[in-house]
ZAMI-122141 format. One record per residue (C-alpha): x, y, z; residue in three letters. Coordinates in steps of 0.001 Angstrom, whole numbers, plus 500000, padded with zeros to 6 digits. Example, Ala and Ser with C-alpha at 12.3 -4.5 7.8 and 13.67 -1.06 7.14 Angstrom:
2
{atom {512300; 495500; 507800}; "ALA"}
{atom {513670; 498940; 507140}; "SER"}
***
This chain:
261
{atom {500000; 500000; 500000}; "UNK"}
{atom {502926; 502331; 500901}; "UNK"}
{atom {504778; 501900; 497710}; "UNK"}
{atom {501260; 502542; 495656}; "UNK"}
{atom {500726; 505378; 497597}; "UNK"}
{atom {504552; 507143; 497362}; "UNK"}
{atom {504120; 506089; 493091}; "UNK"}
{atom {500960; 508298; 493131}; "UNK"}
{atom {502111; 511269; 495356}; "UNK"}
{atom {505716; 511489; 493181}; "UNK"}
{atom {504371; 512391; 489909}; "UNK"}
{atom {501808; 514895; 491203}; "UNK"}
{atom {504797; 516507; 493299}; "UNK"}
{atom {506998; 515971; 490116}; "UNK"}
{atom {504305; 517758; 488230}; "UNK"}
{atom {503478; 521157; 490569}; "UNK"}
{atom {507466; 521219; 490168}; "UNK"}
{atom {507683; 521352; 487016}; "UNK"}
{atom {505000; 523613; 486555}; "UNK"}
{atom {506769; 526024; 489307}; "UNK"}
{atom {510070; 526235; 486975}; "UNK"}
{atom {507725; 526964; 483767}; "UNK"}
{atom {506386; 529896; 485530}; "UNK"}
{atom {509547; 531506; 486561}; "UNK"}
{atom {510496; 530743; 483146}; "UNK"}
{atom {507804; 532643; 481238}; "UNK"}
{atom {506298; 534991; 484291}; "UNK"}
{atom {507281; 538828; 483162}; "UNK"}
{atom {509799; 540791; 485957}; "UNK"}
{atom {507203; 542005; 488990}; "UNK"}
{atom {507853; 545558; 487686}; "UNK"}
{atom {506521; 545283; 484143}; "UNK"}
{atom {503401; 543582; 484974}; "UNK"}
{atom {502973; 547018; 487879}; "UNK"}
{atom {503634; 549306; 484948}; "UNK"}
{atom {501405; 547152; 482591}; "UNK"}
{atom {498998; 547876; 485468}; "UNK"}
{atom {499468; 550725; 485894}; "UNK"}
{atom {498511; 551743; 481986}; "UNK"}
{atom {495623; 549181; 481333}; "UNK"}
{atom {494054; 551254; 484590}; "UNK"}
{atom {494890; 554491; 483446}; "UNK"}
{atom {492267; 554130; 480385}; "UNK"}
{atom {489525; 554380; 482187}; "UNK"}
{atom {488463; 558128; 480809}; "UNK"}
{atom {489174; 556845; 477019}; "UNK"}
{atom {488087; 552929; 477416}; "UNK"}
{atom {484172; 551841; 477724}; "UNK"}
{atom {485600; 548546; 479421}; "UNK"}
{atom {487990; 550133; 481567}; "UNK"}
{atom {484983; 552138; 482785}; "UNK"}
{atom {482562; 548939; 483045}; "UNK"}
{atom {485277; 546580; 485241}; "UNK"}
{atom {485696; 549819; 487265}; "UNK"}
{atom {481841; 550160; 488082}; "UNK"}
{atom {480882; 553351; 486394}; "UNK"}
{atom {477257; 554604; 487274}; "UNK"}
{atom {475415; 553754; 483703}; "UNK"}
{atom {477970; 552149; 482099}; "UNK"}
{atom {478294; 548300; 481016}; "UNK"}
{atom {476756; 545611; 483216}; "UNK"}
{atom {476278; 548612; 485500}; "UNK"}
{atom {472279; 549914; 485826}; "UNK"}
{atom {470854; 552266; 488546}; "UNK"}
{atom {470041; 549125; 490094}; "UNK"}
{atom {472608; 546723; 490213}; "UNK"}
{atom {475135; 550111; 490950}; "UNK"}
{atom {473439; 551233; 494053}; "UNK"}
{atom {473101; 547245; 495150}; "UNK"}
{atom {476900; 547284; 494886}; "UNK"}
{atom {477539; 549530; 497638}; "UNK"}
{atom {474596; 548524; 499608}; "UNK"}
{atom {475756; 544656; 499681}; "UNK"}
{atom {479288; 545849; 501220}; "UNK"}
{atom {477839; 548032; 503235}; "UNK"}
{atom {475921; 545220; 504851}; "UNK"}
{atom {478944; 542893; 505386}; "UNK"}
{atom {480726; 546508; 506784}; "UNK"}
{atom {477846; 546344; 510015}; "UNK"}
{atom {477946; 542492; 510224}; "UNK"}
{atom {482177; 543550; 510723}; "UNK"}
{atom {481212; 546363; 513405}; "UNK"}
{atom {478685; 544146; 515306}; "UNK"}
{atom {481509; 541438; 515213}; "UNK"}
{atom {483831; 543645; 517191}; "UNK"}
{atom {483534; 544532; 520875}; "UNK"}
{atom {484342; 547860; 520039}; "UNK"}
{atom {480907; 548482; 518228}; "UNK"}
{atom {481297; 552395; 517191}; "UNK"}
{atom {480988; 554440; 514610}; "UNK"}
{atom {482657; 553970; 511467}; "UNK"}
{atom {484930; 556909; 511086}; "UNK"}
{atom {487576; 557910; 509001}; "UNK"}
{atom {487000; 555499; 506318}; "UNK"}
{atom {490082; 554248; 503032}; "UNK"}
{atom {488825; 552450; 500674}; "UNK"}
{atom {491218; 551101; 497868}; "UNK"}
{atom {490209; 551672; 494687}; "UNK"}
{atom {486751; 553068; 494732}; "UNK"}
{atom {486320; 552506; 491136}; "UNK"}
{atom {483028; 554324; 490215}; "UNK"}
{atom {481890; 555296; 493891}; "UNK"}
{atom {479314; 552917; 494569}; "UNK"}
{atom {480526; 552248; 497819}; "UNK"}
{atom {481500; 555624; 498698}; "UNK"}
{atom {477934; 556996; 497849}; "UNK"}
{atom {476865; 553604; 500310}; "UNK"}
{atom {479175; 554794; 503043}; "UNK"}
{atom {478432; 558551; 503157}; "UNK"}
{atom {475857; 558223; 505201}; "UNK"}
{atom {477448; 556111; 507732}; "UNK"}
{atom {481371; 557097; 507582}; "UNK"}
{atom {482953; 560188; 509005}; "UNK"}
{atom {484891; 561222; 506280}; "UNK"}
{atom {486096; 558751; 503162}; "UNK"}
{atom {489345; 558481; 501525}; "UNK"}
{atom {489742; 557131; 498058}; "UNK"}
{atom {492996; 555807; 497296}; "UNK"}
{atom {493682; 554500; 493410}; "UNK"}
{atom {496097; 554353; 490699}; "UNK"}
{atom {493328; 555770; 488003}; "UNK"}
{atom {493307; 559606; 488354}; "UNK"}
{atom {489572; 558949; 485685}; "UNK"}
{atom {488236; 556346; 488628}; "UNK"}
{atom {488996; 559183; 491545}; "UNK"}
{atom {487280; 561961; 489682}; "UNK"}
{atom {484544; 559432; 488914}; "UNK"}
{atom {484274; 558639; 492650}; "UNK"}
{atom {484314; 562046; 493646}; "UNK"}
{atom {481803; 562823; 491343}; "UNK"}
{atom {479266; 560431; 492554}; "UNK"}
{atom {480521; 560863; 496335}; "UNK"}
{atom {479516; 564627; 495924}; "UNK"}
{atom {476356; 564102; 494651}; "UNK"}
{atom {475163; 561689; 497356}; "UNK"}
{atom {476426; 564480; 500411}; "UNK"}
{atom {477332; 563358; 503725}; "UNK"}
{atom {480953; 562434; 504357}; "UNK"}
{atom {483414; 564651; 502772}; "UNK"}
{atom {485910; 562568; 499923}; "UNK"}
{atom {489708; 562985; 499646}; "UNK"}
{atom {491458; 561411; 496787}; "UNK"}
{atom {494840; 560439; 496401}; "UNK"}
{atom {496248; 558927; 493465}; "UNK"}
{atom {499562; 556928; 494259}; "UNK"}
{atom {502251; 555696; 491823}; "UNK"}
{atom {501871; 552241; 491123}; "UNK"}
{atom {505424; 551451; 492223}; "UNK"}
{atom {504704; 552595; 495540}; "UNK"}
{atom {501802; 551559; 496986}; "UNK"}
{atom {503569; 552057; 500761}; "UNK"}
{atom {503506; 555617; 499961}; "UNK"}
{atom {499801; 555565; 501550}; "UNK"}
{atom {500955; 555859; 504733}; "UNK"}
{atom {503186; 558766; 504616}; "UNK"}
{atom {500137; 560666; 503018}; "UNK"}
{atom {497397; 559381; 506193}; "UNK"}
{atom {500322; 560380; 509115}; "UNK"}
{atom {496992; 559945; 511326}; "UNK"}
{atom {495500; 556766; 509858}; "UNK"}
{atom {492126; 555612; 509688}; "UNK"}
{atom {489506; 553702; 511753}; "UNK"}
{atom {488293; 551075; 508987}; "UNK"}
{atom {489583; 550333; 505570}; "UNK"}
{atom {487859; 548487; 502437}; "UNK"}
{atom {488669; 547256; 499293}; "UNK"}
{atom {486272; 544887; 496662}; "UNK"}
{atom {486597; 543883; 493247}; "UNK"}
{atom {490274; 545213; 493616}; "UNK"}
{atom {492840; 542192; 494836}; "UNK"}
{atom {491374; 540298; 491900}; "UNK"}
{atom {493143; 542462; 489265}; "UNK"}
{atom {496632; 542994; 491005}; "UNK"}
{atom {499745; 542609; 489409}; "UNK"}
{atom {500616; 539653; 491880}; "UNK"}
{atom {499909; 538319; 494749}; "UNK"}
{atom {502949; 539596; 496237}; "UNK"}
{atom {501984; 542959; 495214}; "UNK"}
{atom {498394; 541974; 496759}; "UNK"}
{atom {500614; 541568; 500183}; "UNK"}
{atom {502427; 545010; 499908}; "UNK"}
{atom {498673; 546211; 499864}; "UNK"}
{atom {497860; 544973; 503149}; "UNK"}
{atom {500594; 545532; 504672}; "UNK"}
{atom {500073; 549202; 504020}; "UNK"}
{atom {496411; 549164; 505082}; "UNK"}
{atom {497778; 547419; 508004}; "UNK"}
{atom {500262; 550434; 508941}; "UNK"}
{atom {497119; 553438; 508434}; "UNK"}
{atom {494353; 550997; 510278}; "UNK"}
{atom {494857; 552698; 513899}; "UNK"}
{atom {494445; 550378; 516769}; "UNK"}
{atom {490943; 548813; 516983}; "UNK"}
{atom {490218; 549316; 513472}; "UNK"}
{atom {488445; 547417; 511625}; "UNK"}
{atom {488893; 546235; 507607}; "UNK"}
{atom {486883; 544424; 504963}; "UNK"}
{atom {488693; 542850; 501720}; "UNK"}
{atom {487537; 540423; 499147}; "UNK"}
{atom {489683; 538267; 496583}; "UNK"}
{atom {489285; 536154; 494289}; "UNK"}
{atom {490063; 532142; 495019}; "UNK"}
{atom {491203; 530132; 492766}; "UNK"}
{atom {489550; 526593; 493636}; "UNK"}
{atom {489553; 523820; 491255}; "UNK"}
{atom {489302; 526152; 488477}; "UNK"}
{atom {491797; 526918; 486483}; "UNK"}
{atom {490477; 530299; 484591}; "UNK"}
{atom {490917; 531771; 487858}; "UNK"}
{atom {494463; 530737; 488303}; "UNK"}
{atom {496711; 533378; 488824}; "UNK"}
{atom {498228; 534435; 485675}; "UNK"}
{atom {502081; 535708; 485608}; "UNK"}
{atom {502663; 537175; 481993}; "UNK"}
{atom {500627; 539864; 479489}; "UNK"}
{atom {498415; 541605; 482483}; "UNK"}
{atom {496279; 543537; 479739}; "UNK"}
{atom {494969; 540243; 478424}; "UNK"}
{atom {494401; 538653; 481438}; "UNK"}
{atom {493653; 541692; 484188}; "UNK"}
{atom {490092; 540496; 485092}; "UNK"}
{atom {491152; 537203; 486358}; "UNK"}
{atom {494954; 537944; 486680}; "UNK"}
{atom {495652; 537402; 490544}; "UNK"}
{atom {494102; 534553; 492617}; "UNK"}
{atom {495109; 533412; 496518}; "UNK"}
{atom {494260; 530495; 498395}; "UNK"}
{atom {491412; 530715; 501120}; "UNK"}
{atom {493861; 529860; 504199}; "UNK"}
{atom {496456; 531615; 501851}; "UNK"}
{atom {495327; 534916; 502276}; "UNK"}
{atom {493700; 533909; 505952}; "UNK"}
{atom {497395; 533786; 506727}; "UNK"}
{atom {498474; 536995; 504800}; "UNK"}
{atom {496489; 538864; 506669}; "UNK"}
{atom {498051; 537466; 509685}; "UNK"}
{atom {500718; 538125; 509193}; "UNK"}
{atom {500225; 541677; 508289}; "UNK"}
{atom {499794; 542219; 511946}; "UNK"}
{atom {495936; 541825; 511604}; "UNK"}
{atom {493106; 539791; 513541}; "UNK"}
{atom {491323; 537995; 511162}; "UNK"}
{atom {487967; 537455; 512112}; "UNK"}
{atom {485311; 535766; 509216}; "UNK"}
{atom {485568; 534736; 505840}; "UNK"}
{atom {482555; 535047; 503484}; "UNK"}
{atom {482340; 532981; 500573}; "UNK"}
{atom {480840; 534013; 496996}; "UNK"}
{atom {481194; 530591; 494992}; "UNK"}
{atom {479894; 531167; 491458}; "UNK"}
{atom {482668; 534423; 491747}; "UNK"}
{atom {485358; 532551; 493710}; "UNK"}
{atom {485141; 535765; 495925}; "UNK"}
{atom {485821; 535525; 499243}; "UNK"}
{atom {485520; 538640; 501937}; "UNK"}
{atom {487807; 538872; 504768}; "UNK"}
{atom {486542; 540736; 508307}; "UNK"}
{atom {489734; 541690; 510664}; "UNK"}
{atom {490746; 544161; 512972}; "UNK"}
{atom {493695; 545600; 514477}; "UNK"}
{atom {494789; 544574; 517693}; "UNK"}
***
């Protein structure tokens, strides 16, 4: 039984290997697939997709109705986070990374403080701003980073934030290293007691959501994938308390509740 068993377990191992040395064969330098990023985002004021994937009000997929439920659905997980936490306050000074369109912003207005938007599509800030305006309540501060830098966050929040939030985003990172970088940064502007919502994409059994490694413009909507416990632990070890996953199987999305100690 032992020597059936090791004769099935050495070619699968033999085969993830294998696999492993293709992709650091063919994967593109972490730095061009940022820049590539960085441009394929940068279209969204001259691209109708761009615009769609980024959850413009009107445009796409992207009705009066299935905009406004965008916001409202993360808004809901946002109290179910709050009531979660003995610390059951207000939300605050709220960051969201890339806002996209605003439909969470316009969601949060009522609820938040004050809102920051933080993106690396100048179009998708204005957009948000737009929108955020238009619905009143909390004031909304953009800041556009380099792609390169995504640490630079903190040195423009020197007070932090009480809660942070980012959906649909993860999914279209350069990496899932880069995906890291990111929360580790919302990690260092979260004060203590904060509180944070994230989704990503998993990858499952399925291999169109693999992560991809090469040519990010063909590939951004499904480009970066982590593993449930993966990212569990990421956010671990980012120096945060993770609290609940929520699972979205027919999107292999999966939302992540935690808090700073």
């Amino acid at each position: 039984m032992r020597s059936s068993l090791r004769a099935l377990v050495h070619p699968v191992r033999a085969a993830s290997a294998l696999r492993a040395r293709l992709l650091r064969r063919w994967a593109q330098p972490e730095p061009v697939l940022i820049r590539a990023a960085g441009a394929y985002w940068a279209e969204s004021d001259r691209s109708e997709e761009r615009r769609d994937l980024s959850h413009w009000r009107g445009v796409g997929r992207w009705g009066e109705a299935e905009w406004l439920d965008i916001g409202r659905r993360n808004l809901a997980r946002y109290r179910r986070l709050v009531a979660a936490t003995e610390d059951a306050g207000p939300v605050g000074r709220l960051l969201e990374w890339g806002p996209g369109g605003g439909a969470n912003a316009v969601a949060f207005a009522s609820v938040a403080s004050s809102l920051v938007g933080v993106d690396i599509s100048a179009a998708n800030l204005a957009e948000c701003a737009r929108q955020a305006a238009g619905a009143g309540g909390a004031p909304f501060t953009p800041i556009c980073i380099d792609p390169d830098r995504p640490e630079s966050i903190a040195e423009r929040l020197p007070h932090g934030v009480d809660g942070v939030l980012s959906t649909a985003v993860f999914q279209h990172f350069p990496s899932a290293a880069y995906g890291a970088r990111v929360l580790g940064t919302l990690a260092r502007v979260l004060r203590a007691g904060g509180r944070g919502l994230v989704q990503i994409r998993y990858e499952g059994d399925s291999a169109a959501f693999r992560s991809k490694h090469r040519d990010y413009a063909r590939h951004a909507v499904t480009f970066t994938s982590h593993g449930i416990e993966e990212f569990w632990q990421a956010v671990e070890r980012a120096g945060l308390v993770p609290l609940w996953v929520e699972l979205e199987p027919h999107a292999h999305y999966a939302y992540y509740a935690f808090q700073r100690p």
